[in-house]
N, C-alpha and C positions, 0 to 999 in steps of 0.2 A: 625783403632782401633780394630774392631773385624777380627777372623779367618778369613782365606781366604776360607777355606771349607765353614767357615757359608756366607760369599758374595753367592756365588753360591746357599745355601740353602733358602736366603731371599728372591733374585731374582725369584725363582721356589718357593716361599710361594704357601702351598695347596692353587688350585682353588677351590675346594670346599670352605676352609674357606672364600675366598677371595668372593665368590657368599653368602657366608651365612649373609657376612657383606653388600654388598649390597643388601641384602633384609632388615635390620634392615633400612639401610639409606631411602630405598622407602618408607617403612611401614610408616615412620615421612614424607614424599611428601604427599603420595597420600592415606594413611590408609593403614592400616594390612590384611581391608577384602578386597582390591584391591590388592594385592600383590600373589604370586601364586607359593610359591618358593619351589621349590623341591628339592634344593640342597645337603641340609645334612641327613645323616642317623640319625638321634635324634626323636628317638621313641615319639609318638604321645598319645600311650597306657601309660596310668598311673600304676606303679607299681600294684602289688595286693597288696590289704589295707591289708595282713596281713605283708606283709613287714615293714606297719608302726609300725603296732601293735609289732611287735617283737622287732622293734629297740627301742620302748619305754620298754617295758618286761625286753630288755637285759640290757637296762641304768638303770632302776630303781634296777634290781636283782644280778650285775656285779657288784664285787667292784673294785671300781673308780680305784685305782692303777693298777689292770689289765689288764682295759679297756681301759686306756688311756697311759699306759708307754708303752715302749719299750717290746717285744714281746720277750720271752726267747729262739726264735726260727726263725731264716728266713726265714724258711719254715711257719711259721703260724702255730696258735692255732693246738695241735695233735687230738683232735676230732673233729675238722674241718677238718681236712685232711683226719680223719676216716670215716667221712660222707661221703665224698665227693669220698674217695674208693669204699665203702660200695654199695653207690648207682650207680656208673659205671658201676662194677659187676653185680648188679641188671639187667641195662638197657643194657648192651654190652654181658651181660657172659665172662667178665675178671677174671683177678685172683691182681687183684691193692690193696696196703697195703697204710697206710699213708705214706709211707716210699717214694714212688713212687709220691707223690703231692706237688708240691712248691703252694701257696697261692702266686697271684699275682696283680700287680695292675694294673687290668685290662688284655685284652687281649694282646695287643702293650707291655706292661711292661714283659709282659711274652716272647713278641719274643726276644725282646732286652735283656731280661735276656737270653735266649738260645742261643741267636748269640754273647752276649757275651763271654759264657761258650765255645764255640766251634771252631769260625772263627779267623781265624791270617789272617793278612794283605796278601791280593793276592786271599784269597779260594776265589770260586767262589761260589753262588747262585744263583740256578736256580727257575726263576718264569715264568709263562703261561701268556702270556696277553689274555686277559685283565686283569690287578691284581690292588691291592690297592696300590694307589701310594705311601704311604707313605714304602710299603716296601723297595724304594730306600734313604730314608732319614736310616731306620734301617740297612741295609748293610753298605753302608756308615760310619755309627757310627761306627763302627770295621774296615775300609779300606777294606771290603770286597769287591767283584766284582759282581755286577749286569746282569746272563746273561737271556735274553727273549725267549724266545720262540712265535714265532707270532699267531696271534688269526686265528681261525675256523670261521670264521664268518658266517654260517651256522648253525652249532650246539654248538660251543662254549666249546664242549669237547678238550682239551688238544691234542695237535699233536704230538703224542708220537713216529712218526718217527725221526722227527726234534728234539724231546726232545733226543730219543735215542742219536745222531748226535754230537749232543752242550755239553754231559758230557765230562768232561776228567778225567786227575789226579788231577787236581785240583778242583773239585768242590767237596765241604765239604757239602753243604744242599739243600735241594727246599723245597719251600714253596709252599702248594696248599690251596685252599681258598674255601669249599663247605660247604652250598650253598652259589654262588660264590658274593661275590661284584666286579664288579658291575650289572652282568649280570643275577642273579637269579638263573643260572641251577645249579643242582648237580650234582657233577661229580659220573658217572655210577661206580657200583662194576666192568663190564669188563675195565673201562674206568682206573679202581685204580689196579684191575689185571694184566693188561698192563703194568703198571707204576711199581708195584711193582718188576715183574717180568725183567721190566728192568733197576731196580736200583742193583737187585742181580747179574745178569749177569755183568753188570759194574763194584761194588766191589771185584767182581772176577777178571774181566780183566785187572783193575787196582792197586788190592792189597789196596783198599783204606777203609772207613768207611763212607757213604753217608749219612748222617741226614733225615730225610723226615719230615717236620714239618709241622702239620696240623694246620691251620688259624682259628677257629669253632667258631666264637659270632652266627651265624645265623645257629647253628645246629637244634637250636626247632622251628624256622618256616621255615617247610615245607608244602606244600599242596600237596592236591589229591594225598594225599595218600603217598608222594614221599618217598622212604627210601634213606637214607643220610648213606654211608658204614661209619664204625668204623675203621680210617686206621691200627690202631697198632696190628689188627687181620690179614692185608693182608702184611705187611711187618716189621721186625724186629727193624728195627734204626729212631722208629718211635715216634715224641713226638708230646703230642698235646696241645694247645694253648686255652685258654676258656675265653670266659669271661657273667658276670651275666649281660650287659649292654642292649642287644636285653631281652634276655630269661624272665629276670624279669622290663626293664626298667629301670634299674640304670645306664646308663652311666655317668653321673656325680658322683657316688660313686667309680669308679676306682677300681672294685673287680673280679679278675678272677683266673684261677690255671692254673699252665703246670702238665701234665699227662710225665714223664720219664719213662716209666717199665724198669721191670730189665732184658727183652731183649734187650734192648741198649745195643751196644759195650763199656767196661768200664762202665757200670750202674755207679758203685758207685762214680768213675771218676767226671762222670756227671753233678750227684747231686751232687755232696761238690760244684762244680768248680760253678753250676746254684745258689747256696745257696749261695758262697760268691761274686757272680756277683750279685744278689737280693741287698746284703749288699751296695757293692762301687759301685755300677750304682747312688745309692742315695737313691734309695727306702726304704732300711735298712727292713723292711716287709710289708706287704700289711696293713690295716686299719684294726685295732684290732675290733673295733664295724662293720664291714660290714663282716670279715670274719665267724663273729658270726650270721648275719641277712641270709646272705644266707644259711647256715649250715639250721638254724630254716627252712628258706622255700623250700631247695632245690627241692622238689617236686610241687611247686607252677608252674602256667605258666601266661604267657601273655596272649591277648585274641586276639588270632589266624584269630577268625572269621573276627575281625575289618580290618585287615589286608586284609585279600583273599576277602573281598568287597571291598577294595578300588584297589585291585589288578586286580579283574574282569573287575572294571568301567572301571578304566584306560586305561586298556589293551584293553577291546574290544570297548571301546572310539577313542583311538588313532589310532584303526587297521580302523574302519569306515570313518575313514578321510584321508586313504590314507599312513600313517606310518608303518613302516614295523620292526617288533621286535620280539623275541622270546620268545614264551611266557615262564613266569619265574616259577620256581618249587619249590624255596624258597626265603628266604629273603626278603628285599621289596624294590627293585629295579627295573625298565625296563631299557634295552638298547637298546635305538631307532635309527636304520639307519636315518642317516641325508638324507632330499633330494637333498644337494649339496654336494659335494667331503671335502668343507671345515668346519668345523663342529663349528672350533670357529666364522666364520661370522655369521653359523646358530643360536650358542648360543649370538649373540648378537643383532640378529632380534627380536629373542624371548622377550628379555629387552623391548623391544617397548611396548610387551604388557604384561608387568611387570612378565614374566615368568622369571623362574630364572633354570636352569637347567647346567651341569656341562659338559663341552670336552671331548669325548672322549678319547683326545689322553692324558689326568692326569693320564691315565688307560693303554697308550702304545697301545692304539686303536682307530688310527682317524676315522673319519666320521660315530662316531654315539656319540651319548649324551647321561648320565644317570641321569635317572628322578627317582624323590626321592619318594614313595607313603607314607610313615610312617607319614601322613601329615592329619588332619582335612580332612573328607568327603566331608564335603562342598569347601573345597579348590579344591576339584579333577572336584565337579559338575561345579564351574563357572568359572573352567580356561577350560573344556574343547572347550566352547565357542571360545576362545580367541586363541584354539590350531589351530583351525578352521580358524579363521583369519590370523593367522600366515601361516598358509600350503597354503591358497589360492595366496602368493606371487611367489610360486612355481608352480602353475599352468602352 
């Protein structure tokens, strides 16, 4: 009955989600405060209360027909978009008009808007593993072609020999992901240098137009200090992906924006072709009341700190027991070298003692697992016990 593409995409349902439903199942075994599940990235941080505050401000002072019908624009509200120029500018030293911002639903909604807009059956996509695996369900949806790039597992910086290697004439975009999921580092300004410099020399040698599309939900946490380069300052055919779901806690509001400038090849191209892919994807435009609450709070943030405590425990928890990981510079991920080669027998030791943690290789990187910290304090103190038990099977 159903598609033959979707056989193969049900069979490969996200582990992650597949780990996140087995932690609701435990929670009803054994209790909630016995369970220890690190598997999904679902912010732990409660919005900032003026996010509520404004979504009541906006309903009560919006008239309703506005707020709730169809948006006279796929792009989203024009002083949402203005804002949301405005303050790039601010924070980057761009030069971005509303003209340059599609309003999207969410970050995911915004790739798949742009791989709409872009890819024919055949281009190719280049991603760095470790990457988010759902990037292969989004190429996919356009027959596009998936090519990897294999992981640094040392420093997790991009191997931009091998990247150089694997372009051809066909490859239409890459996707890079800082700060990365699942692995936390940010990829370095020499690190995006490198890359850019060898996307130009490519569309030269190829006569081609190469996309570079930046992944950003985990742009605003970073620690110690780390800076997170701005890519569409270091290379031209560069669009970026956003979303409000880390930064302010609303992933269940499905609110973010793509960034197109009008250094893109065919800017204007672009944008119609992203705007009427917005439209027939289904989306038709992003959530008329959320594009309004972020607007109000864009200068709002998360609470950073909560994070880089649970990130320290963790990390120097896990390092004291013998695990071996890098430590991460954003986001709120760890990826932990497994201590056997197979990483999903390791992720299912773990279950023993109701850990819940995700394969590496959902990431295109076996033998290690990514542990989720955006998780209850108290979850990180009394599973570390229990990491302890786990590890000593490996003794």
């Amino acid at each position: 009955m159903i598609a033959k593409k979707m056989i193969k995409m049900v069979e490969g349902s996200s582990a992650i989600r597949a780990m996140f439903e087995e932690g609701n199942r435990l929670a009803k075994e054994v209790g909630a405060e016995n369970v220890y599940d690190f598997s999904l990235g679902n912010p732990n941080v409660p919005a900032p209360e003026r996010v509520n505050q404004e979504m009541i401000r906006i309903i009560k002072e919006t008239d309703s027909l506005t707020l709730h019908g169809y948006n006279k624009s796929n792009s989203g509200f024009e002083d949402v978009r203005k804002t949301v120029a405005t303050t790039l500018n601010k924070r980057h030293q761009t030069n971005f008009t509303q003209k340059n911002i599609i309003m999207t639903v969410g970050a995911a909604g915004g790739l798949n808007v742009i791989l709409k807009a872009i890819i024919d059956p055949g281009d190719e996509v280049i991603v760095f593993a470790p990457y988010f695996g759902e990037y292969r369900s989004y190429v996919s949806n356009y027959d596009g072609v998936l090519v990897e790039v294999s992981p640094n597992t040392e420093t997790f910086q991009p191997k931009l020999s091998e990247f150089a290697a694997k372009i051809t004439a066909k490859t239409k975009a890459v996707i890079v992901n800082s700060p990365n999921n699942p692995t936390g580092v940010v990829y370095s300004e020499e690190t995006i240098k490198g890359l850019a410099k060898i996307l130009l020399e490519k569309e030269q040698e190829f006569g081609t137009d190469i996309v570079l599309i930046s992944d950003e939900p985990y742009r605003e946490l970073a620690y110690d200090s780390a800076e997170v380069p701005y890519l569409t300052k270091y290379y031209h055919n560069t669009v970026i992906g956003y979303s409000f779901s880390k930064s302010l806690s609303m992933p269940g509001d499905r609110i973010g924006y793509l960034v197109i400038p009008d250094e893109v090849a065919d800017s204007e191209q672009v944008l119609a072709a992203a705007n009427v892919a917005n439209r027939i994807l289904g989306y038709v435009n992003a959530p008329n009341l959320q594009q309004k609450v972020v607007a109000a709070c864009i200068d709002e943030k998360t609470d950073i700190a909560y994070y880089d405590r649970n990130r320290k425990t963790l990390y120097e928890g896990l390092s004291k027991l013998g695990f071996t990981c890098i430590k991460p510079e954003g986001a709120f991920y760890l990826f932990v070298k497994t201590p056997i080669a197979d990483e999903k027998a390791f992720v299912a030791a773990a279950k023993k003692y109701n850990i819940l943690i995700v394969p590496g290789s959902s990431f295109g990187c076996p033998g290690f697992v990514r542990i989720a910290y955006c998780v209850a304090y108290e979850t990180i103190t009394r599973a570390l016990p229990k990491f302890a038990e786990l590890m000593k099977e490996y003794e």
